[in-house]
N, C-alpha and C positions, 0 to 999 in steps of 0.2 A: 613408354618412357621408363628409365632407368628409376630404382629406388635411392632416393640421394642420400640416406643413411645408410646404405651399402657399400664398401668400398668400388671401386669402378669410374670410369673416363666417359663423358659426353663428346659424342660425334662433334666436328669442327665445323662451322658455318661458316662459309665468305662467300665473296660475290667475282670477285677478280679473278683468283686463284689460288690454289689449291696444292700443297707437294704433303705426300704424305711414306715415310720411310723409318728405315730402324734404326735410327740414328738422330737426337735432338737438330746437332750440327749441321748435318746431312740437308735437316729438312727447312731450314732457316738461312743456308746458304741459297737455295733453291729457292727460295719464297724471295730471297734479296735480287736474283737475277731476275725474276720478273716485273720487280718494283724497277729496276733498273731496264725496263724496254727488252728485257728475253722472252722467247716464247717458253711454252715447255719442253721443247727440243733441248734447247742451251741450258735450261734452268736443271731438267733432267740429269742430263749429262756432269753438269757442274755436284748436285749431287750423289752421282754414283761413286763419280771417280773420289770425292772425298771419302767416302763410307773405305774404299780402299786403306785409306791412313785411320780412320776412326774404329776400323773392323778388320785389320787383317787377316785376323784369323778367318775371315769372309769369303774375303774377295777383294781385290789386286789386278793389277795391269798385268798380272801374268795369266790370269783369266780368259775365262769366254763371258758371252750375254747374249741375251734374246730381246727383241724388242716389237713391239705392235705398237702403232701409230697410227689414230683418225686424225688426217690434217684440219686446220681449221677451213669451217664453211663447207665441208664436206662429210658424209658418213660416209666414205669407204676405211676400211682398214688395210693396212700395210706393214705386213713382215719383215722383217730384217734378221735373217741368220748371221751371229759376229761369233758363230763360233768356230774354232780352229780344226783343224787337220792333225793325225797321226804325220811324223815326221817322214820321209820317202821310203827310209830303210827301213822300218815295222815291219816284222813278221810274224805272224801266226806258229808258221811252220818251227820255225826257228824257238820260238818261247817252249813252246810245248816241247819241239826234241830238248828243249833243260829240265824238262821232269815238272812244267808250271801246267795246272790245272785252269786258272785263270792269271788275268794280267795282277802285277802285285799291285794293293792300293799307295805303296810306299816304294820312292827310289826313282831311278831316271825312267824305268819302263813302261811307266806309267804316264811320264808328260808327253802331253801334244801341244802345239805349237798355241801361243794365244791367239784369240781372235778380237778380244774387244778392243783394244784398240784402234786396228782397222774400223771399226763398226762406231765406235763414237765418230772418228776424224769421219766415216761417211756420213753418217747422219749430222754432224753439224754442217758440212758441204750441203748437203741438200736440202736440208730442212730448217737449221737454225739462222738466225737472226745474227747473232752476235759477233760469231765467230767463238775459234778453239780457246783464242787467247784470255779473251773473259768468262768461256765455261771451265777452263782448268789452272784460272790465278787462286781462286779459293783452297785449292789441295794444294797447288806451291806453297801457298801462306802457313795453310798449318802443316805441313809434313814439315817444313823446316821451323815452324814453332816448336809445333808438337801439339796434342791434343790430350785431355786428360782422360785416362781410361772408365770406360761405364762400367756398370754392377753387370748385367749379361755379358760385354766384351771379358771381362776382368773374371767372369765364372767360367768361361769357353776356354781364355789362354791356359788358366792353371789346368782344364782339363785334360787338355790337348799337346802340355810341355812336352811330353815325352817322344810326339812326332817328328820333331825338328829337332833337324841332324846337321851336322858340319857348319857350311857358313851361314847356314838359316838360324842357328842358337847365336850367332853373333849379332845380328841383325834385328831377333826378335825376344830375346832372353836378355835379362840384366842381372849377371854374377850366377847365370845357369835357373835363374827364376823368373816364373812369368810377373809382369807388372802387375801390381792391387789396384784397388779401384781407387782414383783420381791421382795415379803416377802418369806422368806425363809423356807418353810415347811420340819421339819425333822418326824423323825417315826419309833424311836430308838427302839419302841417296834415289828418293824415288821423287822427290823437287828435281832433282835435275835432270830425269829424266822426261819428268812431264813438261819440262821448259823448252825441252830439244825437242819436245812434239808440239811444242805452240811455234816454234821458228821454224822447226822443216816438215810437219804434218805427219804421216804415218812412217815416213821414211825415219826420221828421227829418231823410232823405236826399231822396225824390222829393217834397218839397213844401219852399217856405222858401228859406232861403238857401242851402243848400247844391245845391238842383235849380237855383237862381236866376246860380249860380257858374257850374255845369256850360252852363246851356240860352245863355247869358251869353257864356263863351268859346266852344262850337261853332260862334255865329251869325257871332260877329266873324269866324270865318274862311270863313265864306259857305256855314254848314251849316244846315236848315231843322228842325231841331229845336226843337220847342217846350217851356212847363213842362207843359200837356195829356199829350205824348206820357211824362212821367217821372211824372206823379200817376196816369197809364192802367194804368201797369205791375202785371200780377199774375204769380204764382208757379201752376204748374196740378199736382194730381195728375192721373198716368197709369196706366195698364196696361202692366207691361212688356212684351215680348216674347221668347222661348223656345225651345230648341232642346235636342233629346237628343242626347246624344256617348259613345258607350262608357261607358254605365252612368249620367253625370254632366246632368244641366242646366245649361245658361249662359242663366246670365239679363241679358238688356240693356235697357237706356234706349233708348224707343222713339223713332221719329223724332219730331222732328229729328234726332237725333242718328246717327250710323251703327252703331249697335251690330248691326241687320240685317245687316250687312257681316259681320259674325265669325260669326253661325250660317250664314249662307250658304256662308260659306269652311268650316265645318265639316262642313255636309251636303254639301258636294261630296269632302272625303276620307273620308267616310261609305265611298265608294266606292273605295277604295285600302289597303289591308294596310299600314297607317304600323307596326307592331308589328312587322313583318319588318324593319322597314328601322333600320339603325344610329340612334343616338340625334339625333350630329350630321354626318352625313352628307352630301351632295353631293345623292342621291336622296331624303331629306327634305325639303333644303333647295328643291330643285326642286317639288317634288309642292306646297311650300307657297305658294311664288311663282308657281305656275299658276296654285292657286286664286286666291290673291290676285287676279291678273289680272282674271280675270275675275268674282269677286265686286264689286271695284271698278268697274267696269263698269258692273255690273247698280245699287249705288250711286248710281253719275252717273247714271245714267236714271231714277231713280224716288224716290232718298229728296229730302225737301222739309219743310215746315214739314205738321204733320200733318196741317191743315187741307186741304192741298193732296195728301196723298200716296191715290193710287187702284190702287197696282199692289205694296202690301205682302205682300200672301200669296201671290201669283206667285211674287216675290221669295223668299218664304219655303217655300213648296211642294217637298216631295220630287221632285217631278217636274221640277220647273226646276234643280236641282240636279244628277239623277239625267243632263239631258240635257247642262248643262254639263260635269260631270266625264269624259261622253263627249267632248271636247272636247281632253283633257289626253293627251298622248304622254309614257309612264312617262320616257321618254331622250332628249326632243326638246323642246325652249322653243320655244312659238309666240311672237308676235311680241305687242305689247303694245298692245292696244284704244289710243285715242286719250283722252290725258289733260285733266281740267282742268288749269292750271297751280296748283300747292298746295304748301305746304310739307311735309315729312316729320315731320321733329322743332322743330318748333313750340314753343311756351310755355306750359303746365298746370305746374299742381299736381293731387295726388292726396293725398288721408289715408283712411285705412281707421280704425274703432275698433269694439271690441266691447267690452260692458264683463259685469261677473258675473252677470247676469242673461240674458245673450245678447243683450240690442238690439245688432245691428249693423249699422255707417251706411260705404256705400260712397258716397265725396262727391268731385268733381272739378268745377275752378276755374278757369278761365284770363281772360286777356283779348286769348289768341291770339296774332298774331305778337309777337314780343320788345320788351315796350315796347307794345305794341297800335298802335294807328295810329300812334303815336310824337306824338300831343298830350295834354297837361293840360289840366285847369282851372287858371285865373289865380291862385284866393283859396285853395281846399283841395290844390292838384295831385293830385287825382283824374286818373289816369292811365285814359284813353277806348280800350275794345276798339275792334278793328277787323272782329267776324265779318261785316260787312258784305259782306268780300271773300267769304265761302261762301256768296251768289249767284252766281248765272250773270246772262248780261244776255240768254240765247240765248232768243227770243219764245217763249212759249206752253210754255214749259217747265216740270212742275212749283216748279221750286228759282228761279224768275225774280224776279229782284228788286222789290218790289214794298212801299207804305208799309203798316205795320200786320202785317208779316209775317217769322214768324221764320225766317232761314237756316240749309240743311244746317249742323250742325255736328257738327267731329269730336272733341270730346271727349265721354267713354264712362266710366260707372261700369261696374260686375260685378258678378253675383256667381254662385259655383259653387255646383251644392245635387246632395246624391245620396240616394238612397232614402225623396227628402219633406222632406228636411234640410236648412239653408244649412249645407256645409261650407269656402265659403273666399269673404269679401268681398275684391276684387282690382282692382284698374287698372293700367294700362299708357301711361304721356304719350307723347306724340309727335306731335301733329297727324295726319297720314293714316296713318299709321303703328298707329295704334291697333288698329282690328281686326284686322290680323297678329300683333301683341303678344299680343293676346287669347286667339287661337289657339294662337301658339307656346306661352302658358303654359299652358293647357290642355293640349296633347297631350306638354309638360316632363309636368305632371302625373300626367294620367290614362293616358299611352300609356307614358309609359319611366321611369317611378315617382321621378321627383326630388323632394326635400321642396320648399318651396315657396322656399327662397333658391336654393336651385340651379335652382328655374325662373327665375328675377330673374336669377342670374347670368350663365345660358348666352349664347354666341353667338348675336345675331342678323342677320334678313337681310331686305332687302324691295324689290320691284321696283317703280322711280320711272322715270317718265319714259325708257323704253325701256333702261336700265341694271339690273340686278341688282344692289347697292348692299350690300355684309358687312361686319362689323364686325372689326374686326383679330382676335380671336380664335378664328375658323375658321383651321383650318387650311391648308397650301399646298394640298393634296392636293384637299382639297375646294373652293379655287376655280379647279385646274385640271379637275375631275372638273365642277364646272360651266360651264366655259369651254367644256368639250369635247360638251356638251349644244348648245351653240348659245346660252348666257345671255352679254350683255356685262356683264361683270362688272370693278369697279369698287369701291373701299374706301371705305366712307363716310365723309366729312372730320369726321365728328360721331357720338357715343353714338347708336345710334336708341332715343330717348325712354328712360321710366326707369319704375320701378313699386311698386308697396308690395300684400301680400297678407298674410292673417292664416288659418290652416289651423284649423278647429274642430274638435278630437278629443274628441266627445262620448261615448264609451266611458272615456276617460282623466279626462274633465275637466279638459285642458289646451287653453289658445291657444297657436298656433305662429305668432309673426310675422315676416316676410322683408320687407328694405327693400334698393331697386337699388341697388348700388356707382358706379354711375354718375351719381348724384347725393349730395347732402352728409349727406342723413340717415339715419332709422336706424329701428330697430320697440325699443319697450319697451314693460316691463307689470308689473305688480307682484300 
């Protein structure tokens, strides 16, 4: 138990249900659609797409998602890839004869086509209750209200002004500056788009005027997207992929996605007595940053669009683990494999919802870096991802940029399941930063028995780009005791990423939900 003269959030208890997200609105619209007869399909859904208006600088219907789903009365889990496609005319060959080393994070060559949209309109078809129309009246309401900006949203835009170019400054700048905290941001033009997706379904968006908007401003800025590549766009189920850890399963979103990155870093401290070692330690914090190292690694080499990926069970194999962990000096930091260049703490949303019958939907949204390429659309200001950047342009590589083909990406649902059981849907934002998150909260969890806010709360740490990078709440001790390892250790200028997790105490009949302090929202349930 928490010390309550310490500043800090107690875990959320209900019995019903449960949404837990980075966003107050977010998670209170969601808590409304299940009081109103939604499952957490609809409830889900209803708050992602708000976080769009509440967090643009997030994530947007010009976005991708991922989503894991145990329906109710059932433990299986169920994949859903909603994310999109390079547009037909990408070229590798082509970038590179322009003298480009990698794809830019910024401009049209960097967009691919959205996927989330397809990926809610399926999962409310299949799974929800309600229908579209009552998971997306809540964003119609406030994007044409408007929503008042929060202290993290309102710290992100001012950071991030200078991305947004042409009609994206019109759309999300007022008088060329970003909105302060409780300016009221509306985005009457992305109402009406979500209206034309509650009367004509996915069409409404990739086909019409609204794909006609999008395919429209791309070109103008000498991007080869067509309305083909936005009417092509499907949503695909998967098979996730899986890993034991001291008693518990973590379940992840299969590539594309990096979710392999976090049972890899798992199976390789499979190999290390984390249980000996202090909670937040110097010697944790190392043992975790090795793996990392080199799970990342094995990452860049192999995860790709799935189509393309040939060296997944390698990756996954005890034995490729068993000989990495051989790799790791308990008191010595090797030196750091050779990086793509990426950002850490990146641009997602995450909502987590379970509701009383037990479906629960772990779902994460972004449209990547802050602002995504930093262009709109002219007519709706549909704000355009940029995962385009998570190709490589390096030949012959699985992850090589190429048209018709989805890029490595790193955002990541979860979910933790023990004895047969889902006991806790969970995400972790941060762009590469993710499968560390994953980790850390896993062995907060399962290795040194924190409830699940105090796994969200703890210190975290993760090695970028040849630095060891902590977040001000380690200790002195522990970043001298890492210094003294051989790690270049360095404060990270920003939270790394943020997370929401909901604990299943099926013995009790209680959900326990936990939302990061380091973003604006919160977990409720009624």
């Amino acid at each position: 138990m928490r010390d309550f003269q310490l500043p800090g959030r107690s875990p959320v208890y209900a019995t019903n249900g449960i949404c837990a997200t980075s966003h107050p609105l977010a998670a209170k619209v969601a808590v409304s659609v299940l009081e109103q007869g939604g499952n957490a399909v609809d409830a889900a859904i209803a708050g992602a797409v708000l976080l769009g208006v509440a967090e643009p600088q997030m994530t947007g219907v010009g976005g991708d998602c991922f989503v894991l789903l145990k329906p109710a009365g059932e433990e299986r889990i169920v994949a859903l890839n909603g994310s999109g496609r390079a547009p037909a005319g990408l070229s590798a060959e082509a970038l590179r004869g322009r003298g480009l080393a990698a794809v830019p994070t910024e401009g049209v060559d960097a967009v691919t086509i959205p996927g989330a949209v397809d990926a809610f309109c399926r999962l409310s078809a299949d799974w929800g209750r309600l229908g579209l129309a009552a998971s997306l009246a809540p964003a119609i309401r406030y994007a044409e209200e408007g929503v008042p900006v929060a202290p993290r949203v309102a710290f992100d835009w001012a950071e991030n002004t200078a991305r947004l170019t042409g009609e994206a400054r019109r759309f999300y700048l007022s008088g060329s500056k970003a909105p302060t905290v409780g300016q009221v941001f509306r985005a009457p033009g992305q109402a009406e788009v979500l209206r034309r997706i509650v009367r004509e379904g996915r069409a409404g968006f990739y086909e019409g005027e609204v794909a006609q908007d999008m395919v429209a401003s791309l070109r103008a800025l000498g991007g080869g997207h067509t309305t083909e590549d936005f009417a092509a766009t499907r949503s695909d189920y998967t098979e996730p992929v899986r890993g034991e850890y001291r008693g518990h399963e973590l379940v992840e979103h299969p590539p594309n996605g990096q979710g392999a990155t976090a049972i890899l870093m798992l199976n390789i401290l499979k190999h290390f007595d984390m249980a000996a070692l202090a909670p937040f330690s110097a010697e944790r914090v190392h043992l975790e940053a090795e793996a990392a190292k080199l799970a990342y690694d094995a990452r860049n080499r192999f995860l790709a669009d799935a189509d393309f990926v040939t060296r997944l069970d390698h990756m996954l194999a005890p034995e490729t683990a068993e000989r990495l962990a051989r790799l790791i000096d308990p008191v010595r930091a090797m030196e750091q494999p050779p990086q793509r260049a990426e950002a850490v703490h990146r641009d997602t949303v995450y909502i987590t919802v379970v509701d009383r019958d037990r479906m629960a939907v772990s779902l994460i949204y972004s449209i990547y870096w802050a602002f995504g390429a930093g262009i709109a659309s002219s007519k709706f200001g549909i704000l355009f991802q940029n995962r385009g950047a998570g190709f490589t342009l390096e030949r012959g590589h699985p992850n090589e940029a190429a048209g018709g083909k989805r890029p490595m990406h790193t955002i990541i649902p979860g979910m933790l399941r023990r004895e047969g059981r889902l006991v806790m849907p969970f995400g972790v934002m941060g762009g590469a930063y993710q499968p560390a998150g994953h980790v850390a909260v896993v062995n907060n969890l399962g290795v040194y028995g924190t409830d699940p806010q105090e796994a969200l709360d703890a210190p975290r740490a993760f090695p970028d780009a040849g630095k060891l990078k902590l977040e001000r709440g380690h200790s002195a001790s522990v970043k001298a005791g890492l210094a003294a390892m051989g790690h270049d250790v360095t404060i990270s200028p920003a939270p790394l990423g943020g997370g929401q997790a909901i604990l299943i105490d099926h013995e009790a009949g209680v959900l326990i939900g936990a939302s990061d302090p380091r973003k604006d929202g919160c977990a409720l349930g009624y």
